[in-house]
Each structure stands twice: as structure tokens, then as C-alpha cells.
VEXNUDO-292077 format. One line per 8 residues: their letters; for each residue x, y, z of C-alpha. Coordinates in steps of 0.001 Angstrom, whole numbers, plus 500000, padded with zeros to 6 digits. Example, Ala and Ser with C-alpha at 12.3 -4.5 7.8 and 13.67 -1.06 7.14 Angstrom:
<pts>
as	512300:495500:507800 ~ 513670:498940:507140 .
</pts>
This chain:
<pts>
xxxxxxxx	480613:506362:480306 ~ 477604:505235:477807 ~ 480481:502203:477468 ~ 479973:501099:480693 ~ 477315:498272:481553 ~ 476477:498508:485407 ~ 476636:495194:486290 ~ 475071:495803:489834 .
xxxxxxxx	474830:498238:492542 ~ 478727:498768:493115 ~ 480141:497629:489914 ~ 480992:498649:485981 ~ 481867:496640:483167 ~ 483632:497301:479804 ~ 483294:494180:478126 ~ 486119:492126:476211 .
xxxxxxxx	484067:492693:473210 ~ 484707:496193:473030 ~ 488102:495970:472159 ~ 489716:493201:469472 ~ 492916:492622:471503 ~ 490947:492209:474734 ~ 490615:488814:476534 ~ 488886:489623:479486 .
xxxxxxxx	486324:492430:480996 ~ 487420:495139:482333 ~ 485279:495717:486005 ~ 485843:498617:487914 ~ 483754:499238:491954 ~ 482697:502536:491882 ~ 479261:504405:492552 ~ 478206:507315:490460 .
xxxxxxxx	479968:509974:492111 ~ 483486:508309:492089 ~ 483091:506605:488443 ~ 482779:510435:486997 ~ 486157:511320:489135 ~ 487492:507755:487609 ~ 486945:509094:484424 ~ 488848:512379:484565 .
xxxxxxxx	491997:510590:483506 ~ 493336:507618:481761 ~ 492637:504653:483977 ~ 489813:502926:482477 ~ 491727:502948:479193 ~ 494279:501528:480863 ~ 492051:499189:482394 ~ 491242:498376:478957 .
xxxxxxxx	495328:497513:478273 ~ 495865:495395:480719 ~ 492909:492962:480358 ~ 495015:492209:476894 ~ 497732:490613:478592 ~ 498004:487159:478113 ~ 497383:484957:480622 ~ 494908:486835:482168 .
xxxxxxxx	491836:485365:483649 ~ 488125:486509:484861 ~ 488561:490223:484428 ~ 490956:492972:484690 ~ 489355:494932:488188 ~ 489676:498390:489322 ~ 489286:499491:492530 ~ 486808:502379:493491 .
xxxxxxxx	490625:504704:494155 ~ 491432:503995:490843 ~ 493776:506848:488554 ~ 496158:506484:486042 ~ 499861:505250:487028 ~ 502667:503664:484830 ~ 501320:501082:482391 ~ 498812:499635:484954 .
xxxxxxxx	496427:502340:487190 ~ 496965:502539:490492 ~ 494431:500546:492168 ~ 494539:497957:489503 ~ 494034:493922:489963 ~ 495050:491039:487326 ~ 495475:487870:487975 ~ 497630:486008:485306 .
xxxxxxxx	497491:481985:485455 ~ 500605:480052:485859 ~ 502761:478784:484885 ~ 502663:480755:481382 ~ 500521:483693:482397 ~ 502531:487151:482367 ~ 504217:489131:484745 ~ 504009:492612:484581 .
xxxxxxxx	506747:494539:486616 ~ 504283:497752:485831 ~ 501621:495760:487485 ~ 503319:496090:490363 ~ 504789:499529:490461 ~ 508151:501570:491480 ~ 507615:501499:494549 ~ 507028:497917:494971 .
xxxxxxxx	505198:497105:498775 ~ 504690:500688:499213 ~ 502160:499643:502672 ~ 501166:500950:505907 ~ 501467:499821:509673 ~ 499206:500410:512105 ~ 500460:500684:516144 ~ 498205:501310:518871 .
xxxxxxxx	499169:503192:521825 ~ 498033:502253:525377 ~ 496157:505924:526180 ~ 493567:508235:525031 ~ 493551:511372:523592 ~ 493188:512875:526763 ~ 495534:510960:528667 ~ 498102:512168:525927 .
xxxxxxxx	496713:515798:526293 ~ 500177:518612:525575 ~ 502368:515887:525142 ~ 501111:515642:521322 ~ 503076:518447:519995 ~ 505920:517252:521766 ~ 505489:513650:519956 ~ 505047:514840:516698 .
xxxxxxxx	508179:516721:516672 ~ 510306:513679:518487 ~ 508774:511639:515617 ~ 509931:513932:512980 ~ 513270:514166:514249 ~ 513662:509951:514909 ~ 512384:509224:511463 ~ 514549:510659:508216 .
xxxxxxxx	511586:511861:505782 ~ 512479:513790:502349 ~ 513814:512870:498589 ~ 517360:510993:498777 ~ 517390:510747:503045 ~ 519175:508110:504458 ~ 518696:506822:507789 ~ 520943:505110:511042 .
xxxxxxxx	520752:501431:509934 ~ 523849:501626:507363 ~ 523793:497443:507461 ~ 526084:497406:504671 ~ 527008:493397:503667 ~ 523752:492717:506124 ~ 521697:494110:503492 ~ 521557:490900:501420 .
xxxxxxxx	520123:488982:505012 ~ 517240:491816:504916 ~ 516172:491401:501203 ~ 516251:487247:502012 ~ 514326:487532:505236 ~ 512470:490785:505757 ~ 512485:492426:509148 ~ 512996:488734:510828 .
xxxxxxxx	516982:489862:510312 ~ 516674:493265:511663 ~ 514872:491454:514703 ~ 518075:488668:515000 ~ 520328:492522:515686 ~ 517996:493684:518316 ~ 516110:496150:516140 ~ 512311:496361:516689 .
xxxxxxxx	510163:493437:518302 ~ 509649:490013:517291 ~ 505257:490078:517859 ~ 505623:492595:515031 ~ 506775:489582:512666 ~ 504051:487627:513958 ~ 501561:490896:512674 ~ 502753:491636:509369 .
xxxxxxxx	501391:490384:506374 ~ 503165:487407:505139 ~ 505477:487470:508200 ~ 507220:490080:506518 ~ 509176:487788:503991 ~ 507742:486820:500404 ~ 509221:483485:499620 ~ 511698:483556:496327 .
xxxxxxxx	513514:486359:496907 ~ 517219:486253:496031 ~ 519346:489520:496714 ~ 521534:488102:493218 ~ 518705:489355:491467 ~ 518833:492895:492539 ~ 521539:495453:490612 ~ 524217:496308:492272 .
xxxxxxxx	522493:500471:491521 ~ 519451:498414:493458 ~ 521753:497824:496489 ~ 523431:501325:496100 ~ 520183:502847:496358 ~ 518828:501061:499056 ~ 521678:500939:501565 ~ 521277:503186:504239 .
xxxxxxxx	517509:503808:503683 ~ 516169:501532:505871 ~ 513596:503206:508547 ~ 513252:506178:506369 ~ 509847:507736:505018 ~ 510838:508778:501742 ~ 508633:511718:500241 ~ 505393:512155:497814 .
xxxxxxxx	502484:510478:499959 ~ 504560:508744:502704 ~ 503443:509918:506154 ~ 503411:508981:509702 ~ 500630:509686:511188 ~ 499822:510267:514906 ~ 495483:509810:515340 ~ 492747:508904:517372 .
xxxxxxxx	489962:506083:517077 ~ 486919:508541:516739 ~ 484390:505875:515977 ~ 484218:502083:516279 ~ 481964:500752:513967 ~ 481912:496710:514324 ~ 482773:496585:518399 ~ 483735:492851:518128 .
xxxxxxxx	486089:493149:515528 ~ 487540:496070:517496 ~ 487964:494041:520533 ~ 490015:491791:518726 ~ 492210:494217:517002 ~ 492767:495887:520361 ~ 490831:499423:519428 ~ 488706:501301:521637 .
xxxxxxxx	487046:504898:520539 ~ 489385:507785:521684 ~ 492495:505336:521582 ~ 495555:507106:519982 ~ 497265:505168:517196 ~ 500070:505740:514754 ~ 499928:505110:511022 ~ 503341:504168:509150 .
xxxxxxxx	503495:504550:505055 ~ 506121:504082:503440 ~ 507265:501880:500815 ~ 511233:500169:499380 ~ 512471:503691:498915 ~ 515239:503647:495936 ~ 515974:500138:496286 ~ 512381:499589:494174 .
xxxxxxxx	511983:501735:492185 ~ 515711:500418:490660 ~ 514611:496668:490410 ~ 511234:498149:488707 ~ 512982:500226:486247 ~ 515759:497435:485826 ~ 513442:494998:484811 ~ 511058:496696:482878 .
xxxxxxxx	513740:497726:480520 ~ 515174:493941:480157 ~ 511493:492557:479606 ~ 510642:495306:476525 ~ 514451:494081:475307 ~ 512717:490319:475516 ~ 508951:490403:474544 ~ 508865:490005:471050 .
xxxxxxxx	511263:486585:472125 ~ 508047:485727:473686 ~ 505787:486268:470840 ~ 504509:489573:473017 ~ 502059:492367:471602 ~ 501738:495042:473671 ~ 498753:498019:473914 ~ 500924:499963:475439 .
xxxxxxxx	505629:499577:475833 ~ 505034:500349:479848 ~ 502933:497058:480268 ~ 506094:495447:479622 ~ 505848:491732:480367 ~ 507084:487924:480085 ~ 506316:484782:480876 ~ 506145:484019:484837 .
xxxxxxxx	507877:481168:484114 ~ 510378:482747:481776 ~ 513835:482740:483499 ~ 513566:487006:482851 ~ 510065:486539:484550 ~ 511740:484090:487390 ~ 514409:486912:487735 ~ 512093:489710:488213 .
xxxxxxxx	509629:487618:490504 ~ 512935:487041:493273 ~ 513982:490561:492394 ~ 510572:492042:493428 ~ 510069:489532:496452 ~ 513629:491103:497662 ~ 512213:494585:497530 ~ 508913:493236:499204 .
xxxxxxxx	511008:492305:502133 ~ 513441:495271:502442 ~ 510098:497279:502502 ~ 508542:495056:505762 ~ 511923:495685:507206 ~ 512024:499554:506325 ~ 508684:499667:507980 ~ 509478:497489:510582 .
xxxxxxxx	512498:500129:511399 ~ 510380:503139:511060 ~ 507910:501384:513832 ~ 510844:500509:516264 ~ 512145:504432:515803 ~ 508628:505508:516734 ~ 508684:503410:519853 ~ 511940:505302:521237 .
xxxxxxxx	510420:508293:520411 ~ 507084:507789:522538 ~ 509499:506427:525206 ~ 511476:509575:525249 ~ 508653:511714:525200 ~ 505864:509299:527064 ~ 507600:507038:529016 ~ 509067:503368:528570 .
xxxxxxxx	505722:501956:529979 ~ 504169:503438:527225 ~ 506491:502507:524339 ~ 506337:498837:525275 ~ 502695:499004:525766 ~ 502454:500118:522012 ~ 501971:497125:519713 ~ 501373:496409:516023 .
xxxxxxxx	497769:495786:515097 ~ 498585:494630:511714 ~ 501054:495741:508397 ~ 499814:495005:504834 ~ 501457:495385:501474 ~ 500281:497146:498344 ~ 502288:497097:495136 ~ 503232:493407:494841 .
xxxxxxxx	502814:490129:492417 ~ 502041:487095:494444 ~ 501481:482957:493307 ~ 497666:482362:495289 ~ 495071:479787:494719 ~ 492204:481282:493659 ~ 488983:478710:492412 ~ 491172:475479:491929 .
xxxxxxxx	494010:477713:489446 ~ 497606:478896:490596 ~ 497108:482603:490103 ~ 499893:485219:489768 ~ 497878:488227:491490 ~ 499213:491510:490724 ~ 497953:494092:493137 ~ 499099:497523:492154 .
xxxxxxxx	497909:500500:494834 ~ 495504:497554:496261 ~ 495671:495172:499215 ~ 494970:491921:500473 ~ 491382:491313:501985 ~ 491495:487813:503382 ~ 488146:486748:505019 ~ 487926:484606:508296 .
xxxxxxxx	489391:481238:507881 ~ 491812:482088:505756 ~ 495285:480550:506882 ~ 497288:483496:505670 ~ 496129:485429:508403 ~ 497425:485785:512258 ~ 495668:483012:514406 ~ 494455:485979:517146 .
xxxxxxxx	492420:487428:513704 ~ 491918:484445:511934 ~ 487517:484717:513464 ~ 487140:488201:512335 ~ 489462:488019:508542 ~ 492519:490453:507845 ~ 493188:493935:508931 ~ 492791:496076:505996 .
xxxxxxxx	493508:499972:506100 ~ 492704:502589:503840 ~ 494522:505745:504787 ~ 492620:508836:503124 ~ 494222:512108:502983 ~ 496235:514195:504930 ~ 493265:516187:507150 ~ 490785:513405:506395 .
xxxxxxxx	489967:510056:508017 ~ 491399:506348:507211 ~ 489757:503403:508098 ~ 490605:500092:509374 ~ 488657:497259:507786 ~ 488111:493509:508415 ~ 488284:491475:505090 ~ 485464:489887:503692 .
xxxxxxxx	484161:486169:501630 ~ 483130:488300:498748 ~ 486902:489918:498073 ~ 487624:486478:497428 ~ 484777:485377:495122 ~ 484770:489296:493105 ~ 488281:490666:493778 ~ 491173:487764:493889 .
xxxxxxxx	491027:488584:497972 ~ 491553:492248:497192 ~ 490308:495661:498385 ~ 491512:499515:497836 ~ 494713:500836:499551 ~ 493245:504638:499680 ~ 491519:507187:498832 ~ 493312:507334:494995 .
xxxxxxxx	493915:511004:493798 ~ 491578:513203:492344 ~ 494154:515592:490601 ~ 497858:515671:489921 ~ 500547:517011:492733 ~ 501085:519929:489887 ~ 497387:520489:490175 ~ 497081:520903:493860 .
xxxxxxxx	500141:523128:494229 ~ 498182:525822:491901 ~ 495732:525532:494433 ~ 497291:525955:497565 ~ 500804:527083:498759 ~ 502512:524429:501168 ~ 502465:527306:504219 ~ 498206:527913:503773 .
xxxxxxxx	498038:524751:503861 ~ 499865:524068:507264 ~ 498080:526705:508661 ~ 495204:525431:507671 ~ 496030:521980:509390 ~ 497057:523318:512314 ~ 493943:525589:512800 ~ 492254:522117:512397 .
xxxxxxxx	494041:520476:515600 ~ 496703:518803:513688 ~ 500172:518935:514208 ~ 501900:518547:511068 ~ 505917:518666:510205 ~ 506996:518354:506595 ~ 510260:518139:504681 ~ 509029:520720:502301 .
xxxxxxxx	506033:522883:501821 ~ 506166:521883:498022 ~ 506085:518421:499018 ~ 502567:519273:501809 ~ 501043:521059:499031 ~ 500832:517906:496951 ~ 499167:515741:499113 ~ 496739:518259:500330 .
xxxxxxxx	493407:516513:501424 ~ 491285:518097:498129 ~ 493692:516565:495831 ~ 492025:512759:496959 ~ 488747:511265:496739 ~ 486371:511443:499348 ~ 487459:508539:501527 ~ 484228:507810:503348 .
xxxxxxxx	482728:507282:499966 ~ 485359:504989:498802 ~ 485278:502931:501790 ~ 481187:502986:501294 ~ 481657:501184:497831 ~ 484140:498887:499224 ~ 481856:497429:502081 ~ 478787:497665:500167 .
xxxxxxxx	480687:495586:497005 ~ 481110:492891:500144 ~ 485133:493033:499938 ~ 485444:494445:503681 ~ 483556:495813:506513 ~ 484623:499264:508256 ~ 485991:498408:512005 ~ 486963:501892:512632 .
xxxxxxxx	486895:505511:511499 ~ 490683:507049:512579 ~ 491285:510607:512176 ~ 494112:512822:512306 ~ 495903:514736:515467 ~ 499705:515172:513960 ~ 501487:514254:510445 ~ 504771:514017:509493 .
xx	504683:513709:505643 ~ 507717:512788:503106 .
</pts>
């Protein structure tokens, strides 16, 4: 820590002169509290690593949810500049667009009242959750139309709504992709896992608006305090995590090609422009788009559960605020440069103006969310100028984890833990209790406190404080 020169009130700075092979700072946004759980593990030091990759420019930034992750930490930012800047398929992550959805539902707590229980459960049982499950959309040779054009082609078969499109970052399709760049294990993996959760930290999770903190901005985004909304996480399932591990292995085969030096093998890189950093680029954009669409599936199999348990007035009065994607690489312009932004456990945080986002926002900038933890609260945010002047346009995705899943299952057993929940007012249903003793809520960061840093930094302003009424967890 006496390494660290505090720049200002929110942010941290190991400079490029520390290191010989660095080219850029390292910054992380933290306060006091959260910069001593930061530096529990490895993710400043692999800060550090990645601010030696060539092409990088300004700094190599952390987010205040920072830990340590493969090659890059989750909650990292690096911006590489084209067209001979790296990319980094650990910059990215396995689960590449791992993201969340948020729906709104047209009642209140209250008006929901017994039926919660009753949700939860239809929820669990409409939406496969778990290690390996596969779900009802086997698409088979439609598969390549879903990695070209995100949920757009599940929409074309009647599956889910077409104002979701309109809400989802990006439109729900990153331009590039090209299903001949995904293995034929990539395909494997990924057929049949559409509108699945997945396990580890994937959740859908039933809650209500308990505070609203900027009442415009709320207007606009169409929440009100007591409102019940659902919050969808989940990511490309296998289908990722193969094009991640595919490419990674063919770019350490490549680098010294390249003229690479590496601080550490799992920042494996090459050249964007490269045709093995061309392949990965339409590889990961593939993935991106299979995970809009898995999303997009989970979102229309929560809909015919609130109609079977709610009513169809209901389900078609519940409509997508917003969906945004963490764990991707995408070409921005960013101070008059063509940027390759690599945004690994992070997300886009757009101001107002900003083209990229829906027109109905486009006054008050881009939904962001930050789910905390199971038990806690997450947060829906409103993007802000200074994400784009200090951050590439970027905020946190979370509340980052304090200890390992190992960790928190010596702490707790996966049945206390339910109990605990469920003593709490919260419904929860889980594949496993291994799998709910990993993610329980003391194995995060204190959200509030993350989300503190984040609008005081000036990357995004809180909207509204969500907390939890039912989970169903991966």
C-alpha cells in the first residue's frame, strides 16, 4: 500500500515507473476500506501485468470490485489502440458477456403479496440452472443465425419480444461476429444451452424498488419505490468459455511470432489486427451475441412463468428496462483514437448524449446495474460524463468478492445459509447447497460502499436501491 500515490479522493495510482516493463499507470477507484480488501489478493499485481501490454494507452484501471481472475482481475479496464494494439482474450474472460437484465413488473410488493413463493418456484422450474443443464431451445443448424445476430433471430421464431432488442445494449448483436470462427467443441457446448442460468454467481432474482434515489431518472426508466422487478445474470454458458480457452491457447502458440513478452503466459495476446487477433475478435463477438440471446430466452421464460402464476395482463405488462454486457473487447472512440476497450467484470457507463444508448434514455445516460450479493442490495445507475473522461465509459459490474467460494463454504453450510435467507423474507431455490454456500452475501464486498466510490469518482449516479424477495441461483 505505501506504493500507492492517492491521486484524489476516489482514486490510487501505481505508477509506470515502478515497474521496467510497464508502459502505463496502473489506477485503481477505491476508498480506504475497499483498497485494504483489494489488497488481500493478487489484483493489483496483476494490475501491474497488464499495463505492460503493448498497445496500451492512459492507464491500466481497476474498478473499486476489483479481485484476482485469469491473467487480467476481474473488474479490470485496458484500452489497447488500433490497429496494432493487443488483444487479450484473458482481458475478456471465460465467460465472455457474462451480464444482467433488468424487467420490471407492473405491481407492488403488496399487490404481489402470497403469490411470491409461488413465482419463485414457477421461475425455478421454467429456467434450467446448474453445471452442464441444457435448456428447450435445441436450435440445432439455427445456432449459427444466433451467434450472427443475437436475440434479433430468436425474435424472427417467435421467442421473446422485439422492444427487448430495442433495450439491450448494442441491440444485442456486436458487429464482426462470424460463427466460422467458433470450434466445432464451441458449438457442441453451446447447443442446447440457450435460456439456461448456468451455476457459480448466475441468479435470477425476484426484488423490490426499496428506494428511489434520482426520481427523474426513475421516471424514465419506468421505476417507482415498492415496484417488483426481476434481475437476470447469466452469461455464454459453455459456448465461451470454449472460444476463450480455444484462443488463448493459439495466441501463446503465436506471440513470440509477434515479437510478444509476456509478465505473465495467461495475458496471452496478439495483434488486433493480426489475422489470430481478427479470428478471436469475430469469435468473441459470436459468444457476445449467443449470450444477449441466452438472456433474452431466460427473460421470455420468466414472462410465461409470471403469466402462469400472475396472469397474462401481467406478463405482457412486464418490460425490459435495460440489459448490459460485462466481459467483452469492443473498437470505441475514445479522445480522437480507435480504442480496443477490454472490459473484464466491468460495464459500459455511457453519459447522456451518447448515441449508443436507447433514444427514450438518451436525456438521463445508460442504465447501469450493479447486482451485490445474494441477501444484499443492487443498484441501478445512470451513466455519467466523467466514466468517459476517467474510465473509457466504464463503471463496476458488482460487488467483486471478498474471499474465495472454498473460503465461504468453511464458513457456512449451503442449508444455514437458506435458512438464514428465508428467515430474512427471501425465497430462495438453488441447484445445490454447495453451489448457495459460495455466493453467500459475506463472501462480497459491501455493495453500498462500492457503489459510493463509483458515484463519488463521477462514473454514475445511483437511480435506485433494489433489494431481494426470492433467488434462484446457478
Amino acid at each position: 500500500m505505501s506504493e500507492l500515490l492517492r491521486i484524489d479522493d476516489t482514486l490510487w495510482e501505481l505508477p509506470a515507473s515502478q515497474r521496467a516493463d510497464m508502459r502505463v499507470p496502473a489506477r485503481v477507484f477505491a476508498d480506504e476500506v475497499l483498497l485494504e480488501a483489494i489488497l488481500a489478493d493478487r489484483a493489483l499485481e496483476q494490475l501491474q501485468n497488464v499495463a505492460t501490454l503493448p498497445g496500451i494507452v492512459d492507464a491500466a484501471i481497476a474498478m473499486p470490485d476489483i479481485h484476482q481472475g485469469y491473467g487480467f482481475p476481474v473488474g479490470g479496464v485496458a484500452a489497447t489502440e488500433l490497429p496494432d494494439g493487443v488483444v487479450s482474450p484473458g482481458g475478456v474472460g471465460y465467460d465472455i458477456n457474462c451480464g444482467v437484465r433488468l424487467l420490471t413488473l407492473p405491481l407492488s410488493v403488496s399487490e404481489l403479496g402470497p403469490g411470491r413463493d409461488r413465482l419463485v418456484h414457477e421461475i425455478s422450474r421454467s429456467v434450467p440452472a446448474g453445471t452442464g443443464r441444457r435448456g428447450p431451445l435445441l436450435l440445432g443448424a439455427d445456432l449459427d443465425d444466433v451467434l450472427r445476430e443475437g436475440p434479433a433471430a430468436l425474435v424472427a421464431r417467435g421467442i421473446g419480444r422485439a422492444d427487448d432488442v430495442d433495450f439491450t445494449e448494442s441491440r444485442g448483436r456486436l458487429l464482426g461476429a462470424d460463427p466460422a470462427a467458433v470450434s466445432a467443441r464451441a458449438h457442441d457446448r453451446g447447443a442446447g444451452q440457450l435460456g439456461t442460468l448456468g451455476s457459480g454467481n448466475h441468479f435470477v432474482e425476484l426484488q423490490r424498488v426499496e428506494q428511489v434515489l434520482d426520481v427523474p431518472a426513475a421516471a424514465v426508466f419506468g421505476l417507482a419505490e415498492g415496484q417488483v422487478t426481476i434481475l437476470i445474470h447469466s452469461g455464454s454458458r459453455g459456448l465461451g468459455h470454449q472460444v476463450c480457452s480455444d484462443h488463448v491457447h493459439v495466441m501463446d502458440s503465436v506471440r513470440s511470432r509477434y515479437g510478444i513478452e509476456l509478465a505473465d503466459r495467461q495475458l496471452a495476446c496478439a495483434p488486433a489486427s493480426s489475422p489470430e487477433g481478427r479470428a478471436y475478435l469475430a469469435a468473441m463477438a459470436a459468444a457476445a451475441n449467443f449470450a444477449f440471446a441466452n438472456r433474452h430466452a431466460i427473460a421470455a421464460a420468466v414472462r410465461r412463468a409470471i403469466e402462469r402464476i400472475l396472469g397474462p395482463a401481467t406478463a405482457e405488462g412486464t418490460r425490459q428496462v435495460y440489459d448490459v454486457a460485462h466481459n467483452v473487447a469492443e473498437i470505441e472512440r475514445h479522445a480522437g483514437r480507435d480504442l480496443l476497450v477490454h472490459r473484464k467484470g466491468a460495464t459500459r457507463a455511457f453519459p447522456a448524449g451518447s448515441e449508443e444508448i436507447p433514444s427514450d434514455y438518451r436525456e438521463i445516460g445508460q442504465p447501469v446495474f450493479i447486482p451485490g450479493s445474494m441477501g444484499t442490495a443492487s443498484y441501478v445507475l445512470a451513466g455519467l460524463p466523467g466514466s468517459m473522461e476517467r474510465s473509457f465509459g466504464t463503471t463496476c459490474h458488482g460487488a467483486g468478492r471478498a474471499m474465495s467460494r472454498t473460503r465461504a463454504r468453511s464458513r457456512i453450510g449451503g442449508a444455514e445459509l437458506r435458512r438464514e435467507l428465508e428467515a430474512r423474507g427471501i425465497a430462495v431455490r438453488c441447484a445445490t447447497n454447495r453451489g448457495l454456500a459460495e455466493e453467500a452475501p459475506f463472501a462480497y464486498k459491501n455493495v453500498d460502499r462500492v457503489v459510493e466510490v463509483v458515484e463519488r469518482a463521477g462514473l454514475a449516479r445511483r437511480v435506485a436501491r433494489l433489494v431481494p424477495i426470492g433467488v434462484v441461483k446457478g
